[in-house]
N, C-alpha and C positions, 0 to 999 in steps of 0.2 A: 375245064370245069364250066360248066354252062351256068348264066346267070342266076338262074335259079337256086342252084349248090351254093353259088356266090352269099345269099342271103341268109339272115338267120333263117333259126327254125320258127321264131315266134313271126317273123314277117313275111313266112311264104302262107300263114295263115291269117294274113291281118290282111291291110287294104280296104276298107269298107267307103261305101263310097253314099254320097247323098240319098242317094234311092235303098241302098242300105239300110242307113238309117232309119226313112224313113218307112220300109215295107214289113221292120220289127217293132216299130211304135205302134202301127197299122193292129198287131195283135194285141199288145192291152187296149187298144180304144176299142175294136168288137169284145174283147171281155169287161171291159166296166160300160159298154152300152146296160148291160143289165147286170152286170155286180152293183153298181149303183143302185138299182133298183130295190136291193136289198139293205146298201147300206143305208138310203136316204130316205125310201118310201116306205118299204115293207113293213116295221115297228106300228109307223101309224095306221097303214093300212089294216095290221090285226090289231090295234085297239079302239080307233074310230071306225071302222067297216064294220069288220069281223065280231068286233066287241068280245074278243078275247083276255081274259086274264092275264095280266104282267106276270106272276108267278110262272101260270103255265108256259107263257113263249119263255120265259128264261129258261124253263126246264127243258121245253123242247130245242130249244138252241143247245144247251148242254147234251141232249141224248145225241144230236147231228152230231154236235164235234166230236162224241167218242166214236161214234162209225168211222169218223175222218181217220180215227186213229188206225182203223184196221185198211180201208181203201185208199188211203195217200200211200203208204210205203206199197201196197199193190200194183197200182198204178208206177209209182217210181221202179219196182223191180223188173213190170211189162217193158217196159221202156229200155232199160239196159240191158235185157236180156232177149227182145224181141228179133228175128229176123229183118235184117237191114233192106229198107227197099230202095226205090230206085231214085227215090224224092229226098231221102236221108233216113234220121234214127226216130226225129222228133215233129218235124214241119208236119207231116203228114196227118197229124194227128188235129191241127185244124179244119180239117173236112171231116175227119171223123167224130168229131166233138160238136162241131158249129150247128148242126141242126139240134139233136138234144137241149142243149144247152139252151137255144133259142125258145122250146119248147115248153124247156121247166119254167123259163123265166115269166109265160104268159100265163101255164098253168098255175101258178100260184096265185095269181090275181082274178082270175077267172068269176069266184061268188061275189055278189051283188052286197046293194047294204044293209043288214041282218037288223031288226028290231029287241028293243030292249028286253024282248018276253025269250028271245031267241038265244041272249048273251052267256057265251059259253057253252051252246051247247057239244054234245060227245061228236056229232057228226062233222063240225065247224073243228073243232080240235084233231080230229082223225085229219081231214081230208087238207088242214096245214100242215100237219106234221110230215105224211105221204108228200106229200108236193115239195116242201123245203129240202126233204132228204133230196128227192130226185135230181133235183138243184144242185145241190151239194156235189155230188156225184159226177153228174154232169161238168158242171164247172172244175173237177178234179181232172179229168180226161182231159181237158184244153189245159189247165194249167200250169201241172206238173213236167207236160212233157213243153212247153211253152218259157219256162222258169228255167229250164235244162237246157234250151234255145242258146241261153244268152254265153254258157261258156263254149260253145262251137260255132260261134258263128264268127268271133275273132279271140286271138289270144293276146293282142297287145293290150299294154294295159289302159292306155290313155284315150284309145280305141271303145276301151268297154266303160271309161265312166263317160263319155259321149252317148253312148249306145242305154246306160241305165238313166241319163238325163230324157234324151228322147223318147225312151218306155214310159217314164215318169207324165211327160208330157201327152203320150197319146191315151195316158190311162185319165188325166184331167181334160183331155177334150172328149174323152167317150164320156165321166161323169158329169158335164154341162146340160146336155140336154135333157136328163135327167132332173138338173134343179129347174130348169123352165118349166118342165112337170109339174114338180112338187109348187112352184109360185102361184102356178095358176088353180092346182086342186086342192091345194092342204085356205080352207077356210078359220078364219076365228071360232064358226060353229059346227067345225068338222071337215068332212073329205069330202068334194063330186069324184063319185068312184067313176062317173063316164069318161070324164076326161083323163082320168087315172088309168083305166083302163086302153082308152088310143092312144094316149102313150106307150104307156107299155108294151102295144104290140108293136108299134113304130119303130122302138128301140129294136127289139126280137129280129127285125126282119134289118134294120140297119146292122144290127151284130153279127148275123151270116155275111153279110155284102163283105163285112169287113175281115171275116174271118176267110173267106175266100181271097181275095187282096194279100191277104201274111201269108197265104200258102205259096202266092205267085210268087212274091218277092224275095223269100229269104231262101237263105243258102247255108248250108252246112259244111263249114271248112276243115273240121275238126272233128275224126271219125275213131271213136273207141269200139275195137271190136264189143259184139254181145259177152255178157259174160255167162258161162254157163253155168246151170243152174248146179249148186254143190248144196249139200249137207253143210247148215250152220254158214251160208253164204251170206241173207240176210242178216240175222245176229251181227254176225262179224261188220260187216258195213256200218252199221247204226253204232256199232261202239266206238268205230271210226270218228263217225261224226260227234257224239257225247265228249270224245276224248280230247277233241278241236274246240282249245279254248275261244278261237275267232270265230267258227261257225254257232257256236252256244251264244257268244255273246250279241252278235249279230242276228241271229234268229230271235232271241229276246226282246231285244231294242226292235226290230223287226215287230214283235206281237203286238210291243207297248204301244209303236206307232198304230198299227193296225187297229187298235181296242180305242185308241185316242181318237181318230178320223173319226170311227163308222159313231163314237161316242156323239160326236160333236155332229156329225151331219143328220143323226138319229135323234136327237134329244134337242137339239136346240129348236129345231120346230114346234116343239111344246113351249120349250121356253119365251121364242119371243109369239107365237099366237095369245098363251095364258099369262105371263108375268106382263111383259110390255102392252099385250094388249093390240100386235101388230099381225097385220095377213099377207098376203099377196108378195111383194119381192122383200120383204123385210123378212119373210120364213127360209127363205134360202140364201140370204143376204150372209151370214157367218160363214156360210159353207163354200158361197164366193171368193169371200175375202181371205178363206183360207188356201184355197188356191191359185187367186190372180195372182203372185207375190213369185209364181213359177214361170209367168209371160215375160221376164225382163232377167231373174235368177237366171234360168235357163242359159244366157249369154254370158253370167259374168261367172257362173261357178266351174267353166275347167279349168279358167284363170285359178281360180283362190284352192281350186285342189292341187294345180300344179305347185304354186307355190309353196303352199301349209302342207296338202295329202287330206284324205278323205275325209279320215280320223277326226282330223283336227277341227276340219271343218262343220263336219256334221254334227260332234259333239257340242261346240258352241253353239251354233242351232238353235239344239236342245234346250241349252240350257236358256235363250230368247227366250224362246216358245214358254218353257214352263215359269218362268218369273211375268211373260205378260198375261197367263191363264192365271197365275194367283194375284194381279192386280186387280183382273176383274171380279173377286171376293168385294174387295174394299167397296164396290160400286154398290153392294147393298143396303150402306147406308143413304145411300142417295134416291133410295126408292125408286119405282118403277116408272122415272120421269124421260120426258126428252132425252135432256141432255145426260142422262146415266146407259141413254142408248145408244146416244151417238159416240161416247167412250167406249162404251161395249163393244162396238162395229170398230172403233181404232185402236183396241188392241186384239181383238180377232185377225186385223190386218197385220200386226206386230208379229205371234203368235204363229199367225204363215208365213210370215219371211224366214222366222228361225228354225219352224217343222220343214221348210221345202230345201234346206240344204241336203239333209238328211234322206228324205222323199228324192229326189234327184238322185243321191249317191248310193241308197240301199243294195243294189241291185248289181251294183260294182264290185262293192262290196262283199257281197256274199260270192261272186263268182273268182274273188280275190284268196277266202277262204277254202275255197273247194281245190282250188291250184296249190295253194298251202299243202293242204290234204294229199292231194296225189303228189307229191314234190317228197313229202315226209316219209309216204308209205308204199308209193309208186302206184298206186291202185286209183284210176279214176272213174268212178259214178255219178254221173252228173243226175240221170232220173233218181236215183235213190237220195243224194243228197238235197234236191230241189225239193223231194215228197218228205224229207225233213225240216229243210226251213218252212215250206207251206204251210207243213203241219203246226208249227209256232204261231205261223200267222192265221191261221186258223183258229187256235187258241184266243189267240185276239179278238178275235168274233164273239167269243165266247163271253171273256170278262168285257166286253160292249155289251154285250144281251144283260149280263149278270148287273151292270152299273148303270143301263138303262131303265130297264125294269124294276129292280129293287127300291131306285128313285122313284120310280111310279107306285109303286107297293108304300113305299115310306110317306109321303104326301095322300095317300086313300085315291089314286088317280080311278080307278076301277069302280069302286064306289059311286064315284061320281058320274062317270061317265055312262055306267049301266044301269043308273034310275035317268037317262034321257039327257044330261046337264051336264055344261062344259064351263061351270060357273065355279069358283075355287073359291077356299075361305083365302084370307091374307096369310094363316098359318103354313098352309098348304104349297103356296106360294113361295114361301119365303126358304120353305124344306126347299124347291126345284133350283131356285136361285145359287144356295148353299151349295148344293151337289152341284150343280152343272159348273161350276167354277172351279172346286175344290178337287174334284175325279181327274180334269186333265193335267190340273197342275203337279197333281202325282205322279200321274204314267209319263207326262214331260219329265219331269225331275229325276225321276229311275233309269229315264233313256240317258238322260245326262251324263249321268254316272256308268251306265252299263259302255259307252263309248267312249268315255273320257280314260277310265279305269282298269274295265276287265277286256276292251278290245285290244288285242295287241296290235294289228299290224298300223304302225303309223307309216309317215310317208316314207321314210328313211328305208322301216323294215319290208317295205313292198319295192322298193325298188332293190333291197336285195333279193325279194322273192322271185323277181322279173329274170336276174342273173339265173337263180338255182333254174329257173325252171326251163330256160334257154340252155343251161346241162342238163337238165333231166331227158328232153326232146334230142338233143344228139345225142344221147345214151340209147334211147329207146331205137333211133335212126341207124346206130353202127348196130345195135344186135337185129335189126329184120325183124324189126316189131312194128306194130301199126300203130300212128299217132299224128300226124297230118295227112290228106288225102283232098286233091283237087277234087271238082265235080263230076269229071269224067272217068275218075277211079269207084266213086262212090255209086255209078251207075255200072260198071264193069263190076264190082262186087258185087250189087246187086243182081245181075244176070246171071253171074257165077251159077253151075250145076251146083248144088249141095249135095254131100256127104249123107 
C-alpha cells in the first residue's frame, strides 16, 4: 500500500502550506480593493456628489439585489456544471472576472460634482442605477465561484478555519486603503470628488494585480465532477440548501454581519463629520477600529476555536459587539462633546473585538455546512451553495441601503443638502445619533441568537461531522466515483477528448 492509500481521505486533500494561505487571502483583498468602494464611499458619493435622493438609492439598491436573486444561482449553477479546465472548476474565474469588475468599479464614479439645480436629475439616476447593476454582476462572477474556492482547496477542518481567518484578513487589508481615501476626501463641507476619484482608479488597477496573483497561487484539491444539467436540478439543490438548518442559519448571521459592516462604514461618516462636527481621520476612524481588533485576534482565535469550536466563539462575539453598540445609545446624553467621542471610538473598538471572532470564522463555517449537506444527501455543489449564501449576504447590502437611507429620509438629510447646506438643526442630529447606535445593536443581537440558537454545528458536532465525512470519501473512493484528485489528474481530465 503505498503512502498515499496510507492516509486518510480528508489528508491526501489537505496540507496547505504558507503560500497557500496566503495566495487565497490574495482574492478577497483584489475584491474588497473595490467592494469597499461601495461599502465605505459610494452612499456618500451619490448624496454629496451626485446629490441623489436617499429614497431613490434605497430603491435602486433593492431593484440590484432582486437581479442578484436571478444572477447568483446562475452564476453558482455555470460553475457546477461548467466544463473542467485545465486550471480547475473555479480559480479560473479570477481572470475572467478581474478586468470587468475593475471597470464597474471606476465607472460608477466617473461624473463630476453635480449642482444643486442639477439634484436628482433622470440622467444622474439612470446612469447610477446602469453602472451599480454592472457592478453587481461583475463582482458575482469573481465571487461566487471565489466563495466555492474555499471548500476545494482543503477538507481539513482546522485547515479551513485558518484559511477563513486569512480570507478575513486579506479582505481588511484590501478595505484599508480604501478608508485613507475616504479620510482624505470625505470633508465637513462635503467630498473632493478629485481625489475620490484617483483613488478609485488606484484601487481598480491594484484589484486586477491582485486578482491575477489568486489565480497564480491557489490550487484546487478537491474535484466534483460537472453536474449535468437535469429537469428540476436547480430547484432540487436550493431546497437542499433551505432545508440545511446550519446553512439558513449561517447565511442569516452572514447577512446581519454584512448589513452591520457596510451600516457602520456607510453612515458613520455622516455621523461623526455632522453630529461630532469631526473630518479628516476621525471620518474613518470607527471603521478602523472596527477592524484593527483583527491584527492580534487573527493569532489568538484557532486557539479559542480549538478549544470552545466556532460556534461558541463567534456567538459570544456577537453578543460583545451588540451590548458595546447599545452602550453607545446612552452617550447621547452626553451631547456632541469631546469626551462622548472619545467613548464612542472605545467602544467602536469593543464592538470589533466581538464582530471579528465571527468575521474570522464565517467562512469556515459555511464551508463546514456545505460538507454537512453533501454528508446528509451525498450530493455536493459548492457553486450553487456559495451563490446561496452570497445571495443572503447580498441581502445584507440591502437592509444597509434600507437603514442607511431611511436614516437620511428620517432626519430631511436630502433637504438639506439639496438647497446647497450641510448645516443640521440639533433635531436632525439627534434622529442620526439615535439610529446609528440603535440599528447595529439589533443586527448584533439577532446574530447573537441566530448562533448561539439555531446554528447547530457546535464543536463537539463538527468533529463528528469530520468522522461522517472521512466515511462519506471512502465510500465515494471504493465505488469509482470522483471526489479527491491531485493536480495532475485535474489537468489529464482536462485534456480528456469529450464525449
Amino acid at each position: 500500500m503505498s503512502e498515499e492509500t496510507k492516509q486518510s481521505y480528508i489528508a491526501q486533500a489537505s496540507g496547505l502550506k504558507r503560500k497557500d494561505y496566503v495566495s487565497y487571502a490574495l482574492g478577497d483583498t483584489g475584491c474588497c480593493l473595490v467592494f469597499g468602494l461601495v461599502t465605505t464611499l459610494l452612499q456618500r458619493y451619490y448624496t454629496d456628489v451626485l446629490l441623489l435622493n436617499p429614497l431613490f438609492i434605497m430603491l435602486m439598491f433593492v431593484v440590484a439585489r432582486v437581479w442578484d436573486a436571478v444572477n447568483d444561482p446562475i452564476m453558482g449553477r455555470i460553475c457546477d456544471t461548467m466544463k473542467l479546465s485545465k486550471w480547475g472548476r473555479y480559480r479560473p474565474w479570477f481572470l475572467y472576472g478581474g478586468i470587468p469588475l475593475s471597470l464597474a468599479a471606476v465607472l460608477m464614479f466617473v461624473v463630476g460634482q453635480q449642482s444643486p439645480e442639477n439634484a436628482g436629475s433622470v440622467g444622474l439616476s439612470v446612469f447610477a442605477t446602469i453602472t451599480y447593476i454592472f457592478f453587481g454582476m461583475a463582482y458575482t462572477v469573481v465571487q461566487i465561484p471565489y466563495g466555492s474556492l474555499a471548500s476545494v482547496v482543503t477538507l481539513d477542518d482546522k485547515e479551513r478555519s485558518n484559511l477563513s481567518i486569512w480570507r478575513s484578513v486579506g479582505a481588511a487589508i484590501g478595505s484599508m486603503p480604501v478608508m485613507v481615501i475616504g479620510m482624505i476626501a470625505f470633508k465637513e463641507d462635503g467630498v473632493n470628488y478629485t481625489i475620490l476619484l484617483i483613488g478609485v482608479i488606484a484601487m481598480a488597477i491594484a484589484s486586477m494585480v491582485m486578482m491575477v496573483f489568486a489565480f497564480l497561487g491557489n490550487k484546487e484539491r478537491v474535484i466534483a465532477p460537472p453536474k449535468k444539467p437535469e429537469k428540476g436540478a436547480t430547484i432540487n439543490a436550493f431546497k437542499k440548501l433551505f432545508k440545511s438548518r446550519s446553512m439558513v442559519a449561517v447565511s442569516l448571521a452572514s447577512m446581519l454581519l454584512l448589513a452591520g459592516q457596510m451600516f457602520i462604514q456607510s453612515f458613520y461618516s455622516y455621523l461623526i463629520n455632522f453630529y461630532f462636527g469631526k473630518g479628516g481621520i476621525w471620518t474613518m476612524l470607527p471603521t478602523v477600529l472596527t477592524y484593527l481588533p483583527m491584527a492580534f485576534l487573527m493569532f489568538f482565535t484557532p486557539k479559542l476555536v480549538r478549544k470552545f469550536g466556532k460556534k461558541e466563539v463567534s456567538a459570544t462575539g456577537m453578543a460583545v459587539a451588540a451590548c458595546a453598540n447599545l452602550l453607545m445609545f446612552f452617550l447621547l446624553f452626553m451631547g456632541p462633546t469631546n469626551v462622548a467621542l472619545y467613548l464612542f471610538m472605545i467602544l467602536c473598538l469593543a464592538s470589533g473585538i466581538g464582530l471579528n471572532f465571527f468575521v474570522l470564522q464565517v467562512w469556515a463555517m459555511a464551508a463546514d455546512s456545505i460538507d454537512e449537506i453533501e454528508v446528509k444527501t451525498g450530493s455536493r455543489e459548492d457553486g450553487t451553495a456559495y451563490s446561496f449564501f452570497m445571495f443572503f449576504r447580498k441581502m445584507g447590502q440591502v437592509i444597509a441601503a434600507v437603514a442607511v437611507n431611511a436614516t437620511l429620509l428620517a432626519m430631511g438629510y436630502y433637504e438639506t443638502v439639496s438647497a446647497g447646506s450641510f448645516v443640521f438643526t440639533e433635531g436632525q442630529l439627534k434622529t442620526m445619533f439615535i439610529l446609528a447606535t440603535i440599528i447595529p445593536a439589533v443586527f448584533f443581537g439577532v446574530m447573537a441568537f441566530l448562533l448561539y440558537v439555531i446554528f447547530p454545528l457546535s464543536k463537539k458536532k463538527v468533529a463528528i461531522l469530520q468522522e461522517e465525512k472521512e466515511a462519506h470519501l471512502k465510500k465515494l473512493a471504493e465505488g469509482d466515483e470522483e471526489g479527491i484528485v491531485t493536480e495532475a489528474e485535474i489537468v489529464q481530465e482536462a485534456q480528456a477528448p469529450q464525449e
